[in-house]
C-alpha positions in Angstrom: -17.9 7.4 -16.9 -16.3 9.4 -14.4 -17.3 9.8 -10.7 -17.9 13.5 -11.1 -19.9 12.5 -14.4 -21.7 9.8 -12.8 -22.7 12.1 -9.9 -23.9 14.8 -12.0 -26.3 11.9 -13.5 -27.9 11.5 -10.5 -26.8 8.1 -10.0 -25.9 6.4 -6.5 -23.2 6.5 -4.5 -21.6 3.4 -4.5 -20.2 1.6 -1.4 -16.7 -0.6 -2.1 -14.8 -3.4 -0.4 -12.4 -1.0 1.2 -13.7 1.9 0.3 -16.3 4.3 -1.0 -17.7 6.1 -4.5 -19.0 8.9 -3.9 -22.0 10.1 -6.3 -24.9 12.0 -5.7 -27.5 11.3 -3.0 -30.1 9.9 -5.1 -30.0 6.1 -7.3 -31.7 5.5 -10.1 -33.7 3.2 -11.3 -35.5 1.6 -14.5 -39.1 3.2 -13.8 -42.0 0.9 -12.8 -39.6 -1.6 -11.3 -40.2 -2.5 -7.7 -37.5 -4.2 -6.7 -35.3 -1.5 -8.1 -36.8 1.2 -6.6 -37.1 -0.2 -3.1 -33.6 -1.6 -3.6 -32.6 2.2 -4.5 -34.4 3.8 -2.3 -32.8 1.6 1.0 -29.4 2.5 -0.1 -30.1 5.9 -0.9 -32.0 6.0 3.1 -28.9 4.0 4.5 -26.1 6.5 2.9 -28.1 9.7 4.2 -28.3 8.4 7.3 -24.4 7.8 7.3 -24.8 11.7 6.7 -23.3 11.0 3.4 -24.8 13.9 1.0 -23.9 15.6 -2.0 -23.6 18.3 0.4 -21.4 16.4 2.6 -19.0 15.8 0.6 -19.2 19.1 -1.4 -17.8 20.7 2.4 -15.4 18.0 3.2 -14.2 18.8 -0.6 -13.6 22.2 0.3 -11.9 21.8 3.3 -9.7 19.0 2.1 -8.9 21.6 -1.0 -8.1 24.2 1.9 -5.4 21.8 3.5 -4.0 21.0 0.4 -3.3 24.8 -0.3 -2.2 25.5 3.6 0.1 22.2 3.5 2.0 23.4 0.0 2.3 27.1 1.5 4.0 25.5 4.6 5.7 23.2 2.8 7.6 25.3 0.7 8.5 28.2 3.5 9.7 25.0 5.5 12.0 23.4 2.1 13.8 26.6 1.9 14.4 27.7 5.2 15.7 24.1 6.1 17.9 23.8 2.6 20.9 22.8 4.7 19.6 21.7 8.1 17.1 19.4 6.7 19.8 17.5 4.0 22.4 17.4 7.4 19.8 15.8 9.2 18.6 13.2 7.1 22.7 12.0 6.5 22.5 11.9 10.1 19.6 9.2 10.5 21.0 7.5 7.3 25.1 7.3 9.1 23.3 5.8 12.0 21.1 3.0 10.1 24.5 2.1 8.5 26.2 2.2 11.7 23.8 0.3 13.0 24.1 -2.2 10.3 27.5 -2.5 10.3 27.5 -3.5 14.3 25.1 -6.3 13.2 27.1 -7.5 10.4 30.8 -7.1 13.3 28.9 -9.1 15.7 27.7 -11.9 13.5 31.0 -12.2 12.6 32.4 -12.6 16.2 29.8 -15.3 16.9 31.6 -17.4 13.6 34.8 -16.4 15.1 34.1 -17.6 18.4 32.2 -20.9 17.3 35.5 -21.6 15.1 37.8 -21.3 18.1 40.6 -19.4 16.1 41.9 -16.5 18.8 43.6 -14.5 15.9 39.8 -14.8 14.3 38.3 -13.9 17.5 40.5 -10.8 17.9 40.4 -9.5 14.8 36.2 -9.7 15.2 36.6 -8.1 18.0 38.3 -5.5 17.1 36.1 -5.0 14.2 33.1 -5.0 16.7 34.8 -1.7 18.8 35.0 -0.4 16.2 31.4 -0.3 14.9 30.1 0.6 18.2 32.2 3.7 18.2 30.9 4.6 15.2 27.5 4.2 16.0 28.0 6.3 19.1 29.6 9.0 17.0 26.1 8.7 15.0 24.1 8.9 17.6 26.0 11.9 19.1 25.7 14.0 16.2 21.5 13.6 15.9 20.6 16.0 19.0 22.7 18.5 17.5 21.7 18.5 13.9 17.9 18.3 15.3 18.3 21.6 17.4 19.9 22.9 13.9 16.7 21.9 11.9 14.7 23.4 14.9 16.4 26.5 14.3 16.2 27.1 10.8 12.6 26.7 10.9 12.0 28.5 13.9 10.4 31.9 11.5 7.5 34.3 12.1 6.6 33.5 7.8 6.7 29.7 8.9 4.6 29.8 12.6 2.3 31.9 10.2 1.4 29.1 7.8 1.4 26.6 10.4 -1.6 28.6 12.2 -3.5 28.7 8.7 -2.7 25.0 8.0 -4.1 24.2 12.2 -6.8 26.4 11.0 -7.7 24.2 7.7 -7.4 21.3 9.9 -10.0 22.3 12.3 -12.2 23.1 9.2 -12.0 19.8 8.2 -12.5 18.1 11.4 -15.7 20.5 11.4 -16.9 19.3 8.0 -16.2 15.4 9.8 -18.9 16.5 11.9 -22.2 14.1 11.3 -20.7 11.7 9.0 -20.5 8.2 10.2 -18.0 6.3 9.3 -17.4 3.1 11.4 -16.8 -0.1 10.5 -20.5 -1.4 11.0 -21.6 1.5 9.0 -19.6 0.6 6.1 -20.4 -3.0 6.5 -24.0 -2.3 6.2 -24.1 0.2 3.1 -21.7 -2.2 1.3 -24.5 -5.0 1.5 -26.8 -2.1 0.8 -25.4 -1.7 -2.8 -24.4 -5.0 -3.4 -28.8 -5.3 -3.2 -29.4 -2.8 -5.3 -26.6 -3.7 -7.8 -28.6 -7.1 -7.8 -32.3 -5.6 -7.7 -31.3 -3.5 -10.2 -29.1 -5.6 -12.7 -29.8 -5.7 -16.6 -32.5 -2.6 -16.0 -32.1 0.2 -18.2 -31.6 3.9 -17.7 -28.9 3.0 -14.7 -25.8 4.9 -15.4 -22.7 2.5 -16.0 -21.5 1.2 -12.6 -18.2 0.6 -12.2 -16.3 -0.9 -9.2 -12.7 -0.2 -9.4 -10.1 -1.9 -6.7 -10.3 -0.1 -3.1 -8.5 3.1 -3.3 -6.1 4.1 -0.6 -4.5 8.0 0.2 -1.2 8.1 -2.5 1.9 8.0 -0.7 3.1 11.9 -0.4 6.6 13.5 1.0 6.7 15.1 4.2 4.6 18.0 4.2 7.9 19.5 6.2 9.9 18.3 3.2 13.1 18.2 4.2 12.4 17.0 7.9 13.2 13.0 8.1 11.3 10.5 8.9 12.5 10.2 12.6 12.5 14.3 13.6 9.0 14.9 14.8 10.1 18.5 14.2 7.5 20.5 11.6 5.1 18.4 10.1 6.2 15.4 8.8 4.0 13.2 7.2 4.8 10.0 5.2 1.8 8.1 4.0 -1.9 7.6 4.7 -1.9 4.5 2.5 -0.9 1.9 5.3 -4.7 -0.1 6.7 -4.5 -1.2 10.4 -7.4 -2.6 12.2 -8.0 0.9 14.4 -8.0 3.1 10.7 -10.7 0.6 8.4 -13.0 2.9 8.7 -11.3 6.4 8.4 -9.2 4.7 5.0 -12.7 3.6 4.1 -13.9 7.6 4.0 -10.4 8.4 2.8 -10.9 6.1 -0.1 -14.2 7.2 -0.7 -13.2 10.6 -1.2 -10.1 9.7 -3.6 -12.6 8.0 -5.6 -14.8 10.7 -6.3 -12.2 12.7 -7.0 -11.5 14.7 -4.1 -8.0 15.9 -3.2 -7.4 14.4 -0.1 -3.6 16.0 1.3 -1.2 13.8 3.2 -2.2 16.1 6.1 -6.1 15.7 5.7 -5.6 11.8 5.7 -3.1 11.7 9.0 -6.1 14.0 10.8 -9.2 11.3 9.8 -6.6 8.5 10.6 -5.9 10.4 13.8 -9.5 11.3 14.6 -10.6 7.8 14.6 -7.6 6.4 16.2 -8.8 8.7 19.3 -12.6 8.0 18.7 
């Protein structure tokens, strides 16, 4: 059964290892069972205290849909203004990783040189060693330049346009944030609120199918400034919200929450609840 199925049932939401699943506001449970129903009813108490709602997560659905929309808009006024700047640029970073590289590789190769005494050996891996850093100083050289050329070629009254509508569905978003609660002792405590009702509740019928998948992390996604590279903080340039570190738990715990009921969650939506908490 689907989340959006299983929510339409009426069933609970389910809290995950890593994550959340998202289903309506209200558990069920076998009828004249105790146990059950207290066990439900807890959970149910716990996730609408988190401000966790059908409602909730219907707004944060719509916002996240509106960033997704804004993002592609900008996205593709960015890809075809930058069809030549934004290719240069990335050869650019790539010519200085393999300059950089190549130095490593000249240098290791003196220190053999030098630890076998041979001056012909020596020379010649010195040589080679000039040589690399010349090249990687050419690299280097070249990156301001190409930068101000990307800069440039983005620099549009169609693209500043979509960036105010994408800032716009941003702020939307950090409004529909508002009143949810999602720290780490939150999360803690409605996880070992379904894990009881799971067990209240097990081998009773009329419960919906419950089904834990793996935790669920943001899909990796291009740059939402597509052909910016990864080291231009030019446009918006977005890699992944998949990566966990101790500061995001609990942002990639709503993040996952919201994959997992099937909510579109855009690379940009994720960096912002990553963000958000980082600052919190």
């Amino acid at each position: 059964m689907t989340s959006r199925k299983w929510a339409a049932a009426g069933s609970a939401a389910a809290v995950l290892t890593g994550g959340l699943f998202f289903g309506a506001p209200a558990a069920t449970a076998a009828p004249g069972d105790a146990g059950c129903l207290t066990a439900a009813g807890v959970f149910n108490s716990a996730l609408a205290g988190a401000g966790i709602t059908a409602g909730s997560v219907a707004r944060l659905e719509a916002a996240s849909a509106a960033i997704a929309q804004a993002e592609g808009a900008y996205s593709a006024l960015v890809e075809v203004a930058a069809a030549e700047a934004g290719p240069a640029l990335e050869a650019g970073f790539l010519e200085v990783d393999a300059a950089v590289l190549a130095l490593e590789d000249a240098e290791v190769k003196l220190a053999a040189a030098v630890k076998s005494a041979d001056p012909q050996a020596i020379l010649d891996a010195e040589a080679a060693v000039t040589v690399a850093k010349d090249r990687l100083g050419l690299a280097e050289q070249a990156i301001p330049g190409l930068e101000a050329a990307f800069a440039a070629s983005i620099d549009t009254p169609e693209i500043a346009a979509a960036q105010v509508v994408l800032d716009q569905a941003f702020a939307e978003f950090e409004v529909a944030l508002t009143g949810i609660d999602i720290s780490e002792a939150t999360m803690t405590t409605l996880l070992a609120h379904f894990k009881a009702f799971l067990a209240a509740c097990e081998g009773q019928t009329g419960l919906p199918p419950v089904v834990v998948p793996q935790p669920v992390l943001a899909p990796a996604a291009p740059p939402a400034a597509a052909p910016a590279p990864v080291r231009t903080n030019v446009g918006l340039n977005i890699q992944t919200a998949a990566v966990s570190t101790p500061e995001d738990n609990a942002g990639t715990a709503l993040l996952a929450g919201l994959l997992a009921a099937g909510i579109v969650v855009p690379a940009a939506a994720a960096l912002r609840i990553r963000s958000l908490k980082r600052n919190s």
